[in-house]
N, C-alpha and C positions, 0 to 999 in steps of 0.2 A: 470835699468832705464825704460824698458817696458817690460809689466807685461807680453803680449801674441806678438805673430809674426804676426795678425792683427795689432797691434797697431806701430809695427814695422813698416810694411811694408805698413801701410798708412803714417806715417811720410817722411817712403823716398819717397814715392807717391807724397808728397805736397812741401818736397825740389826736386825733377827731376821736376815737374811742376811748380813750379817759375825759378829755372834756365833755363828751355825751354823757358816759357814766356819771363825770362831778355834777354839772347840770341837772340830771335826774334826781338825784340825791337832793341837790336843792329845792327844786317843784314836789318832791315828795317829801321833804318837812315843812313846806308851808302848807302845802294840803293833803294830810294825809287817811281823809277820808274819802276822798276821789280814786276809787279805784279804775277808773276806766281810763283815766290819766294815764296813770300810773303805766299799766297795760299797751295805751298810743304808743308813748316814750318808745320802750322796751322795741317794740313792735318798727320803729324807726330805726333805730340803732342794729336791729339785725336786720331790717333790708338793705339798708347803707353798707354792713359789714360783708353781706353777701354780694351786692355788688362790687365794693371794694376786691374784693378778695377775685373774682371772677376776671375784673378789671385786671389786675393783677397777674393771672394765669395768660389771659390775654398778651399781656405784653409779653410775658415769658416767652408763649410761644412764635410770636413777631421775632423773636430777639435770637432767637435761637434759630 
């Protein structure tokens, strides 16, 4: 189905990143007077993405 482990590992990249996003969405309408929550969330989801992504370059240049 995928040709390289780039291609891979951006796919799971983009399903962990919607599921976090739906997720968030959820926790922030059952409370959505918790701002600092709210903020955690957020706050996880772009150090995950930043490491994903670095992860990512990483193998690029392995592979290359």
């Amino acid at each position: 189905m995928f040709h390289s482990r780039a291609g891979l590992s951006l796919f799971l990249f983009a399903r962990n990143f919607f599921l976090f996003l739906f997720s968030a969405e959820q926790v922030m309408a059952r409370q959505p007077k918790e701002k600092n929550l709210q903020k955690k969330f957020f706050n996880v989801g772009v150090v995950g993405a930043k490491r994903t992504i670095f992860r990512l370059l990483l193998h690029r240049k392995i592979l290359i």
